[in-house]
MDAnalysis code that builds the backbone (N, CA, C; Angstrom):
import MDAnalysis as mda
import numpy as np

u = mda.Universe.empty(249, n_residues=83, atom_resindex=np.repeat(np.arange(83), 3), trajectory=True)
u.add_TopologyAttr("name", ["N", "CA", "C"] * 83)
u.add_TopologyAttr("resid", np.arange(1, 84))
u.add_TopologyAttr("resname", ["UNK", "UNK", "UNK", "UNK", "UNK", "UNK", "UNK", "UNK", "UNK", "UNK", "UNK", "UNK", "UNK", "UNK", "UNK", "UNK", "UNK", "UNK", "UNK", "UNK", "UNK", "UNK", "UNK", "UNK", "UNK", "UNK", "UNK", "UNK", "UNK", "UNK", "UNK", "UNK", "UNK", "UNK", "UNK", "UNK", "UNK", "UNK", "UNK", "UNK", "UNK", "UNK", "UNK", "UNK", "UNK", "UNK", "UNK", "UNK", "UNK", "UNK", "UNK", "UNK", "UNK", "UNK", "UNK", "UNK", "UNK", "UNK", "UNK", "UNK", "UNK", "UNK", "UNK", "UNK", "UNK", "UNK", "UNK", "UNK", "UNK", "UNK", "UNK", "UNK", "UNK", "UNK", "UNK", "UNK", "UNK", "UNK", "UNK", "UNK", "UNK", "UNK", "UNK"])
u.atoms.positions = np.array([
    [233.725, 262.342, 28.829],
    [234.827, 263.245, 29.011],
    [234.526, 264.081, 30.251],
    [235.901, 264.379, 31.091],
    [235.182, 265.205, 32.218],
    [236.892, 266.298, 31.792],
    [236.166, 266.780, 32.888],
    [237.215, 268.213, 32.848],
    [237.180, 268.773, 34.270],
    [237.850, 269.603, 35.033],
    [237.302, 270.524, 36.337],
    [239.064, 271.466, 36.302],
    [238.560, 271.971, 36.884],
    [239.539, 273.557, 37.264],
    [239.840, 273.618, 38.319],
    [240.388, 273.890, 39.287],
    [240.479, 274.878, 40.789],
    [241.709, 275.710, 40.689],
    [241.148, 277.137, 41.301],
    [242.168, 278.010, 41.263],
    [241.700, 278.917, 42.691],
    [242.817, 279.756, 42.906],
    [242.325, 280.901, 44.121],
    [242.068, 282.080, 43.489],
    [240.947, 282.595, 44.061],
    [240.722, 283.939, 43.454],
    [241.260, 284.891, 44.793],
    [241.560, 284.348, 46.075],
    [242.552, 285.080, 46.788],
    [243.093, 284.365, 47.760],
    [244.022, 284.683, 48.914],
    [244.389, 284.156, 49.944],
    [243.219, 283.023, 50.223],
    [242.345, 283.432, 50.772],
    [240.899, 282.635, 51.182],
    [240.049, 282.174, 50.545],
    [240.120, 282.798, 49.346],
    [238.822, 282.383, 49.052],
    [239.132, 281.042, 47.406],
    [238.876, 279.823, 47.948],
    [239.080, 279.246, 45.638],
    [237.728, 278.520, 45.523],
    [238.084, 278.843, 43.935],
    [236.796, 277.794, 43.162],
    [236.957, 277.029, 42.388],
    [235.983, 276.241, 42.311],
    [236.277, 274.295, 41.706],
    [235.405, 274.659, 40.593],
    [235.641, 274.299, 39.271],
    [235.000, 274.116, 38.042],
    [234.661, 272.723, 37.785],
    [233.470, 271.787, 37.594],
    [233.258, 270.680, 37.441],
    [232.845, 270.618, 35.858],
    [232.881, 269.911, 35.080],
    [231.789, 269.580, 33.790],
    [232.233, 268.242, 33.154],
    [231.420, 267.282, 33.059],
    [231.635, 266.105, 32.190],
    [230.228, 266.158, 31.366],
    [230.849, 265.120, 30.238],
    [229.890, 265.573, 28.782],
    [229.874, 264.145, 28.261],
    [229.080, 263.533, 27.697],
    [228.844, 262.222, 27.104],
    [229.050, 262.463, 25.800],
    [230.199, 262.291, 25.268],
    [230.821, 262.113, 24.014],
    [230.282, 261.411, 23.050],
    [229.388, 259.718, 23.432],
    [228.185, 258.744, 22.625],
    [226.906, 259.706, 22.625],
    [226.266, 260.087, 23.485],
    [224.675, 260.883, 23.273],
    [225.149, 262.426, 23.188],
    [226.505, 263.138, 23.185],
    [226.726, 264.348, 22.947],
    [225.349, 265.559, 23.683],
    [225.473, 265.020, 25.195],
    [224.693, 265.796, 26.227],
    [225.900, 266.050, 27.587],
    [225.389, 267.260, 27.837],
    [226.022, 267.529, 29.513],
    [225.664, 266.852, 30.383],
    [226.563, 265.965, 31.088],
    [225.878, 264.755, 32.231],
    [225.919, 265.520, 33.905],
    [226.934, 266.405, 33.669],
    [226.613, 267.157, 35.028],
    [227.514, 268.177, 34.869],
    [226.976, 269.163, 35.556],
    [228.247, 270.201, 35.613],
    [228.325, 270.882, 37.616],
    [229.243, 271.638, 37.449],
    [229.055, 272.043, 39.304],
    [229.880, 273.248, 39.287],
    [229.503, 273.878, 40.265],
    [230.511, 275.182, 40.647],
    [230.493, 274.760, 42.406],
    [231.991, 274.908, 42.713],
    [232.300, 275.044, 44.398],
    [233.131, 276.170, 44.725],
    [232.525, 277.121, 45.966],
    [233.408, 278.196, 46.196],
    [233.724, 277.750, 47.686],
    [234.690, 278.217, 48.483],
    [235.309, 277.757, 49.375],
    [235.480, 278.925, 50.138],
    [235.625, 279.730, 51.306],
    [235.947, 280.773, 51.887],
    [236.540, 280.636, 53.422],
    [238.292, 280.702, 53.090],
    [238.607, 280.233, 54.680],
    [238.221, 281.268, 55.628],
    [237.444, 281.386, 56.347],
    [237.170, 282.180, 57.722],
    [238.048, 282.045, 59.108],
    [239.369, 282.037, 58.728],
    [240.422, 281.539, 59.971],
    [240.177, 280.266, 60.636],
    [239.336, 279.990, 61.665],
    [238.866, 279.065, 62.408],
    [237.504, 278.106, 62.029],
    [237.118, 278.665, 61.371],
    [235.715, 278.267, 60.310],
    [236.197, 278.369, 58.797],
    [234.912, 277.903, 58.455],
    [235.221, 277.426, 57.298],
    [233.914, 277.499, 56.080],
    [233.708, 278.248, 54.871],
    [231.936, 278.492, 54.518],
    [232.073, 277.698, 52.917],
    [231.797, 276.585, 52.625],
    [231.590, 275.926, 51.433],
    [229.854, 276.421, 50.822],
    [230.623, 276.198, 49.324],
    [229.243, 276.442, 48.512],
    [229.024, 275.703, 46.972],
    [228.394, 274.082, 47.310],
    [228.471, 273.947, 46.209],
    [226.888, 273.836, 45.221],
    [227.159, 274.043, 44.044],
    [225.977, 274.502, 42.924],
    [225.839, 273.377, 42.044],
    [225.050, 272.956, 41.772],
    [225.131, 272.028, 40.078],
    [223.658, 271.945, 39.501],
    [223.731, 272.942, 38.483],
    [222.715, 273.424, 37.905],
    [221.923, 272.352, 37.318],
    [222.672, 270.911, 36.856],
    [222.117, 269.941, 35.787],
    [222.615, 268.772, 36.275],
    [222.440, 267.602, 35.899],
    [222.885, 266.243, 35.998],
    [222.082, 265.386, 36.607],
    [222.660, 264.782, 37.602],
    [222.421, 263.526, 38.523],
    [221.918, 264.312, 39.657],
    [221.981, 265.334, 39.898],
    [222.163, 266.053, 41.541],
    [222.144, 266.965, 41.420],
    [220.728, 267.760, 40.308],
    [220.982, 269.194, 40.612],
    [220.420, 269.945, 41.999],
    [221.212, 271.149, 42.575],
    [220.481, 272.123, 43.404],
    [222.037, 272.678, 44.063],
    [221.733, 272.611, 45.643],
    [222.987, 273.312, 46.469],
    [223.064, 272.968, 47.467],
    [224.184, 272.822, 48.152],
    [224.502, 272.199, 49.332],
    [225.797, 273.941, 49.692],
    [225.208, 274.276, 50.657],
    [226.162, 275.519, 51.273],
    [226.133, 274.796, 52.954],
    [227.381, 275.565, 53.491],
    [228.070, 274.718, 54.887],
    [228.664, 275.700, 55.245],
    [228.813, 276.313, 57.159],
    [229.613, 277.152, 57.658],
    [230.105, 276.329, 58.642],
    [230.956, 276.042, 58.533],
    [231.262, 275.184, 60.192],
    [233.083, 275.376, 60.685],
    [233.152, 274.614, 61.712],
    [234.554, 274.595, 62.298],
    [235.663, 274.079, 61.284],
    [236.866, 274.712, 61.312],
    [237.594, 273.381, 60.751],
    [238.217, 272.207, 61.535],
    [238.048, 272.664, 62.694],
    [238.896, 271.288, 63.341],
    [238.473, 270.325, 63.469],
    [239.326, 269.189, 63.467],
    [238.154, 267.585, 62.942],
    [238.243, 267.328, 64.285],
    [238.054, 267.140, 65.462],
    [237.329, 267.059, 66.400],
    [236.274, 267.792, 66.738],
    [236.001, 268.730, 66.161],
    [234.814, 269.762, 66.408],
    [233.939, 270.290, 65.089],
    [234.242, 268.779, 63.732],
    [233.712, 269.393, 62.603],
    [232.233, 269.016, 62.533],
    [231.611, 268.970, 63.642],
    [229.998, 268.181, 63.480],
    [229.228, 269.593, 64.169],
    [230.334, 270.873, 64.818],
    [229.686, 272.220, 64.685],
    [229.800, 273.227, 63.669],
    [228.123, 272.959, 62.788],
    [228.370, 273.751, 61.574],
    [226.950, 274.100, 61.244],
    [226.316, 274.761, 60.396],
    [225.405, 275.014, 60.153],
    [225.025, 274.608, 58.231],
    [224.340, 273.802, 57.972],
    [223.921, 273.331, 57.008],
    [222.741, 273.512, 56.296],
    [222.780, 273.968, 54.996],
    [221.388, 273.876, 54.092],
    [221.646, 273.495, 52.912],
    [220.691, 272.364, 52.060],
    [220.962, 272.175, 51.006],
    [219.669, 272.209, 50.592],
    [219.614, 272.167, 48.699],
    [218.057, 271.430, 47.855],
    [219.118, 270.599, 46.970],
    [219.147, 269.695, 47.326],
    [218.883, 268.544, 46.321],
    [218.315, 267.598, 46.103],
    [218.204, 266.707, 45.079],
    [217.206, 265.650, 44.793],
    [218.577, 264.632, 44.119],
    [218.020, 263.653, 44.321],
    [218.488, 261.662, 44.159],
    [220.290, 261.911, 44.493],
    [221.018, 262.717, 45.683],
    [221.962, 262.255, 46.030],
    [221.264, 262.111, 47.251],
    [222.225, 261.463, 48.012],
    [221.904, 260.975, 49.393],
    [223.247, 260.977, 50.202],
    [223.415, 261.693, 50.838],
    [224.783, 262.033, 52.122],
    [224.855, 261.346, 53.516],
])
């Protein structure tokens, strides 16, 4: 079973609710939080996932324009995804 949310908590700023659950072994298979913050011309993602396949964080400030989206500044910790 999965489930997720997104709503705005203002003009700029929304957040993504993730959680799926294994209904046969009745365990949490992953869950996630993403916050989003438009900065006019930039752009600051933040996503979290405490448990699963891929826990840690991946946060991002960069451009939005897709010719110029490879200027951004990046840090993540995660373990066994691969980008």
């Amino acid at each position: 079973m999965a489930a997720n949310t997104q709503f705005s908590i203002t003009n700029r700023w929304t957040m993504q609710f993730d959680y799926n659950f294994d209904l046969d072994e009745k365990v949490v298979t992953n869950a996630g939080v993403s916050i989003t913050r438009d900065l006019h011309c930039w752009e600051a993602n933040l996503l979290w996932s405490p448990l699963g396949y891929r826990p840690g964080y991946y946060f991002r400030v960069g451009l939005k324009s897709p010719q110029l989206r490879d200027v951004q500044v990046k840090r993540d910790r995660q373990r066994g995804f691969a980008r």
